[in-house]
C-alpha positions as CSV (number, residue, x, y, z in Angstrom):
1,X,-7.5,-13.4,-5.3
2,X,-6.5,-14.6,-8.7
3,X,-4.0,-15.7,-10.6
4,X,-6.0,-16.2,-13.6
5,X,-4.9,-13.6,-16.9
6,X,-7.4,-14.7,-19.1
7,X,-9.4,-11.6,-20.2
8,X,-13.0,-11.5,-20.1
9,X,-13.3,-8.4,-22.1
10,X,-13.1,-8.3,-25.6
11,X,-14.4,-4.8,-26.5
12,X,-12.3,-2.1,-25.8
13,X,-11.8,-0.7,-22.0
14,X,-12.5,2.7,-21.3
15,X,-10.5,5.0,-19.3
16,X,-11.3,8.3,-18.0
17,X,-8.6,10.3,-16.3
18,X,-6.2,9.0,-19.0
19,X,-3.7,11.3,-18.4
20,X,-3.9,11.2,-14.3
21,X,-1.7,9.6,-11.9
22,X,-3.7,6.4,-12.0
23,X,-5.2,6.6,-15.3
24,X,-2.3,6.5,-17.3
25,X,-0.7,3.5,-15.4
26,X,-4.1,1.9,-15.9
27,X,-3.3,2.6,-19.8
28,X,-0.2,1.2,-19.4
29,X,-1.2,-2.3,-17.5
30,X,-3.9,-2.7,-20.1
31,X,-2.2,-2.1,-23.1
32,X,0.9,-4.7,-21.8
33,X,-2.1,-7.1,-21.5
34,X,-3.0,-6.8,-24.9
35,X,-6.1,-5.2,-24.4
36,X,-8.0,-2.6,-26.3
37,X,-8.3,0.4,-24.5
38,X,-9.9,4.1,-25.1
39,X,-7.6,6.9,-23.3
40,X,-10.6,9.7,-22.4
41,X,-9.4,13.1,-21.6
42,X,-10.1,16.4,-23.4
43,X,-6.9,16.6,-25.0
44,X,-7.0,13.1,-26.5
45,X,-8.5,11.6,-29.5
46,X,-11.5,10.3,-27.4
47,X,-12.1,13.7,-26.5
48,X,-14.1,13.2,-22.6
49,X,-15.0,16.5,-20.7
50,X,-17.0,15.3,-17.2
51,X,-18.8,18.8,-17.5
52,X,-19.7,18.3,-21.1
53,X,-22.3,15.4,-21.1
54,X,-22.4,15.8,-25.2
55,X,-19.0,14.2,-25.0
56,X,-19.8,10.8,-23.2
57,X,-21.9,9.3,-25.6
58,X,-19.1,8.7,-28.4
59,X,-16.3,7.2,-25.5
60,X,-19.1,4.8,-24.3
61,X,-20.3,3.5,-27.1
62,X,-19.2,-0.2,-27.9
63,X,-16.7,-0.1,-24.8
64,X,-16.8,-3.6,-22.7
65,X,-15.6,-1.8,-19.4
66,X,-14.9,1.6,-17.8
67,X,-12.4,2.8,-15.7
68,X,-14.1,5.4,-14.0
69,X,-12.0,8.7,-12.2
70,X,-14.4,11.2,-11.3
71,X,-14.2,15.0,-11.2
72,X,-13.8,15.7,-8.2
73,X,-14.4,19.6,-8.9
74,X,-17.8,18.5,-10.6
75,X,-18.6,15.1,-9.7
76,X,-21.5,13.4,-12.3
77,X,-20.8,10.1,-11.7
78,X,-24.3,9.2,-11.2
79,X,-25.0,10.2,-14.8
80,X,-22.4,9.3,-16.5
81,X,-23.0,5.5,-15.2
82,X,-27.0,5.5,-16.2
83,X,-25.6,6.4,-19.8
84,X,-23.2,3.5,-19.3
85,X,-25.8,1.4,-18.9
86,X,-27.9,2.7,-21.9
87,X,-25.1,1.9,-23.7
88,X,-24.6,-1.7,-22.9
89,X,-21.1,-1.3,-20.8
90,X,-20.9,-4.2,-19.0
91,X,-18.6,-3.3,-15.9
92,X,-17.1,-0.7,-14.0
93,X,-14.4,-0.1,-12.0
94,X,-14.6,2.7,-9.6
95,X,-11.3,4.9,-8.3
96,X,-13.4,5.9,-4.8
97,X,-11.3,6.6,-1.7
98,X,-10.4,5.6,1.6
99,X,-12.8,6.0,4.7
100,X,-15.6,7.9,2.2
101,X,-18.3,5.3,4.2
102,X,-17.2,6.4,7.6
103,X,-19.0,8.9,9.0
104,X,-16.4,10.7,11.1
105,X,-13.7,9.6,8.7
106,X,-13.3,13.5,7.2
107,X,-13.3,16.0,10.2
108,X,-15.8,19.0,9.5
109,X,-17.1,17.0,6.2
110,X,-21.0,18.0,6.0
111,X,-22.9,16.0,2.6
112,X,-21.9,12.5,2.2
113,X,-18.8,12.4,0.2
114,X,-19.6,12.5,-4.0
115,X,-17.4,9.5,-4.1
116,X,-19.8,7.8,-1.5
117,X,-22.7,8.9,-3.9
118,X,-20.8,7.9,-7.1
119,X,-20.6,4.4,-5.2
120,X,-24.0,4.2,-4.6
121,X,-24.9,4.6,-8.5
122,X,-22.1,2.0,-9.3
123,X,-23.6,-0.9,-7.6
124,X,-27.4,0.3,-8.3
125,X,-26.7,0.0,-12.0
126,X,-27.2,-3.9,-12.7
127,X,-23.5,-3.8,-14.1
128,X,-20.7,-6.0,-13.1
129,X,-19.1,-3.7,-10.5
130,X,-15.7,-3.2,-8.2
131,X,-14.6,-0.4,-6.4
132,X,-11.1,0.7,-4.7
133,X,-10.7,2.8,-1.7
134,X,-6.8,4.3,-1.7
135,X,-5.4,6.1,0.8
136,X,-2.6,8.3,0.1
137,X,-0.5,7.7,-3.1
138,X,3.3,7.7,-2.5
139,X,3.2,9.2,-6.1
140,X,2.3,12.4,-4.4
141,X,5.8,13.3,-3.5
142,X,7.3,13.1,-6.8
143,X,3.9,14.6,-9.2
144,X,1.2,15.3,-6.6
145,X,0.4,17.9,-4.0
146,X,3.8,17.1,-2.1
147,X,6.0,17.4,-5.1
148,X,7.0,21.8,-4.2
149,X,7.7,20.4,-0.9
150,X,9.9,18.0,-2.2
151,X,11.8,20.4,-4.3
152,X,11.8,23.2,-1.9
153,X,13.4,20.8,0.8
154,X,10.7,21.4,3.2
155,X,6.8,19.7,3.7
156,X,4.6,22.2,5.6
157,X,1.4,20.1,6.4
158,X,-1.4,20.1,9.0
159,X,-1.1,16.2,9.6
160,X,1.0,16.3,12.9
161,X,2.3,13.0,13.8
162,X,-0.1,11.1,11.9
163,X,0.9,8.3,10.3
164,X,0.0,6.9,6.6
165,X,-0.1,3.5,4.5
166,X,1.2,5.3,1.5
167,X,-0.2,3.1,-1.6
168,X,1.8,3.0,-4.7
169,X,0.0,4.0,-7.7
170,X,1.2,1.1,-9.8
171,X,-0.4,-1.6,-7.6
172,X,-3.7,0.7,-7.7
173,X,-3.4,0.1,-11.7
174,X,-2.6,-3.0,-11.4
175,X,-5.8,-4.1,-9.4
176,X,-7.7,-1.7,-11.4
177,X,-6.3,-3.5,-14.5
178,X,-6.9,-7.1,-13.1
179,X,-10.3,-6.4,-12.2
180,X,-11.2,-4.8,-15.8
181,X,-10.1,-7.9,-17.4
182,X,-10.4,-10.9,-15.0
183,X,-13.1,-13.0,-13.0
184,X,-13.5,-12.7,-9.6
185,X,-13.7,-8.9,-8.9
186,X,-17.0,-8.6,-9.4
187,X,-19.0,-7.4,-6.3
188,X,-15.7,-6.4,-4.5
189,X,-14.7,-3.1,-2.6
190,X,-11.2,-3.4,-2.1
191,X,-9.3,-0.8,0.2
192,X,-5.8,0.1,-0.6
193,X,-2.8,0.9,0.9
194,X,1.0,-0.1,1.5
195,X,2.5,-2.7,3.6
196,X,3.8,-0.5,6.8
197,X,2.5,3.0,8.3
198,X,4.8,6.0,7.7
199,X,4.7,9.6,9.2
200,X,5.5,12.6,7.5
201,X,8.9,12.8,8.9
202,X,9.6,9.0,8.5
203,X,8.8,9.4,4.8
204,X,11.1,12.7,4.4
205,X,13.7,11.0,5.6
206,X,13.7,8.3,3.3
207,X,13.3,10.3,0.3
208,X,16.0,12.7,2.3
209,X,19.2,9.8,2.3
210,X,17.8,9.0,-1.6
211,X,18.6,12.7,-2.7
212,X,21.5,13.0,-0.5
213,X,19.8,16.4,0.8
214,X,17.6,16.7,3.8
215,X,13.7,17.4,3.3
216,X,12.3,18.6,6.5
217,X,8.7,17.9,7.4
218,X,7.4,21.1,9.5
219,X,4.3,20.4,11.1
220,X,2.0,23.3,11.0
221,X,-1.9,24.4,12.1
222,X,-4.7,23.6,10.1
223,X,-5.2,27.5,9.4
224,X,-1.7,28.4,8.5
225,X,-2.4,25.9,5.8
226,X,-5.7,26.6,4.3
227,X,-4.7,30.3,3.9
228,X,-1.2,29.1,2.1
229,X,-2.9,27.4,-0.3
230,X,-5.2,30.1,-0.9
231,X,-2.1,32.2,-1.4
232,X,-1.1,29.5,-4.2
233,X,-4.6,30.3,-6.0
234,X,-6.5,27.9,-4.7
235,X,-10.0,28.4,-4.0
236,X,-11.1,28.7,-0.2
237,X,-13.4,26.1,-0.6
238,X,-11.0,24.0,-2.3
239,X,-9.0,24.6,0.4
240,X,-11.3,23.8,3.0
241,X,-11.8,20.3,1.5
242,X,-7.9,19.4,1.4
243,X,-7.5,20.2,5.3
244,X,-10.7,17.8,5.9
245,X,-9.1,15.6,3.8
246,X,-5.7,16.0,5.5
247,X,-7.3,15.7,8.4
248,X,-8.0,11.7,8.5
249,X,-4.2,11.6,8.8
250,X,-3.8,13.5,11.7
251,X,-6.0,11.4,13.6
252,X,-4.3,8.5,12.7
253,X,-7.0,6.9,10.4
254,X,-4.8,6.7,7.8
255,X,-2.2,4.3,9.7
256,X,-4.4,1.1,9.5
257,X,-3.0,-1.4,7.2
258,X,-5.2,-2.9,4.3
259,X,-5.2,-5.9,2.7
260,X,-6.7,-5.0,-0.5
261,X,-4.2,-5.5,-2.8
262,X,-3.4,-9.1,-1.3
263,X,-7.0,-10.2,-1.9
264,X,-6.9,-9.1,-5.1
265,X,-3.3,-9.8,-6.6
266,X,-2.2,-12.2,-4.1
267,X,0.7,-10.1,-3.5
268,X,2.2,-7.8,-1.1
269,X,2.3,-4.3,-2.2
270,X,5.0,-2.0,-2.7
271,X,7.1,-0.6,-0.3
272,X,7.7,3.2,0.6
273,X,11.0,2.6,-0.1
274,X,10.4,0.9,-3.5
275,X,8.7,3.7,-4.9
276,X,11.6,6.2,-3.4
277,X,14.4,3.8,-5.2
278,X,12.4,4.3,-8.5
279,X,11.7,8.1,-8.0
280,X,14.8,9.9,-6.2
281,X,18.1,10.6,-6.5
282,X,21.0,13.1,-6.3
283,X,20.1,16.4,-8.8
284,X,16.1,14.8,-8.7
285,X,14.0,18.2,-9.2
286,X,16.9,20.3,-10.3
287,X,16.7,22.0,-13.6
């Protein structure tokens, strides 16, 4: 959209989920900017804990602009943005997801999804506002939910042959940093995702001829799943929520191919295989 680098914040950015897969790229882009930035977490000097409201106060206080990663566990984003407000923030950028506005988008969902309703707040509150809608980060193969998978040579998933726009985490910084510091954002909802769609075996067997060893994709059911996830210690309701989640790429809605980070970098975003050149190689995930 821009090309402009001119900041338009001079107080300090705030980000919360510093020390996430986005959040600390976000960090990173910012600081190479030159901007000031707060890194919220609970472990960092701007101490930040969603579920302690006692701690938002002090991180909002004089910040320009928010990078806002909700908990997903404990979502309070409509809260945390009236205090924003209270607090003379004047713009927000949003880390939402993909297809959270379509109504058949997760399969068995119930409630709107809290990152529809954490939407809904952002653009009620008067401030200067842009949201982005990822779809599946290619970062999840190398520090995400994939990443055992990876190391164990095999990805047991419920996704069939569902295919996905895997977005880079970098460009998702990179837009989130451009719209925290430039014009022309404002009022936007920009969905993300990669330049080409990618099944679960096409994208093992990319990251299969960069380790030199094969990782197998292994379709299985949505029940097989749930339950060895549960066995892992997750809750059955957390559970639950990853197989709806899973579930848009088993119907394919993952495959469509979004323009998002065009409009707003005026660039094409990364490639699969870029972020598999960066990530792996021979010995990768060996101790």
């Amino acid at each position: 959209m821009t090309e402009n680098t001119n900041t338009t914040t001079t107080r300090p950015v705030l980000v919360t989920g510093a020390t996430g897969m986005t959040g600390r790229r976000v960090l990173s882009q910012l600081r190479e900017r030159g901007v000031e930035t707060r890194a919220a977490s609970r472990s960092s000097a701007w101490a930040f804990d969603w579920s302690d409201p006692t701690t938002w106060d002090r991180v909002l206080r004089s910040a320009g602009a928010v990078y806002l990663v909700q908990n997903d566990l404990d979502p309070r984003t409509p809260e945390f943005v009236q205090r924003a407000v209270a607090l003379g923030v004047d713009r927000i950028v949003q880390l939402s997801a993909r297809g959270v506005d379509g109504p058949a988008y997760f399969e068995g969902g119930g409630e709107p999804p809290a990152h529809l309703l954490g939407e809904r707040a952002v653009k009620a509150s008067g401030l200067e506002w842009t949201i982005l809608r990822p779809g599946w980060f290619s970062q999840n193969f190398g520090e995400g939910l994939l990443v055992d998978g990876v190391r164990a040579g095999v990805l047991r998933l419920p996704t069939a042959d569902g295919a996905t726009t895997w977005i880079d985490a970098e460009d998702i910084a990179a837009v989130a940093a451009a719209a925290l510091t430039e014009p022309g954002h404002q009022g936007r909802t920009y969905e993300l995702g990669g330049p080409r769609a990618l099944t679960m075996a096409e994208a093992a067997a990319e990251i299969s001829r960069a380790l030199g060893r094969t990782l197998r994709y292994e379709p299985i059911s949505e029940e097989e799943y749930a339950k060895g996830l549960v066995a892992e210690g997750w809750s059955e309701a957390a559970a639950g929520e990853m197989v709806v989640a899973l579930s848009a790429i088993r119907r394919d809605l993952e495959a469509k191919v979004s323009t998002g980070v065009q409009e707003a970098l005026g660039r094409e975003p990364r490639d699969f295989s870029d972020y598999v050149a960066r990530t792996f190689h021979a010995g990768w995930g060996r101790s």
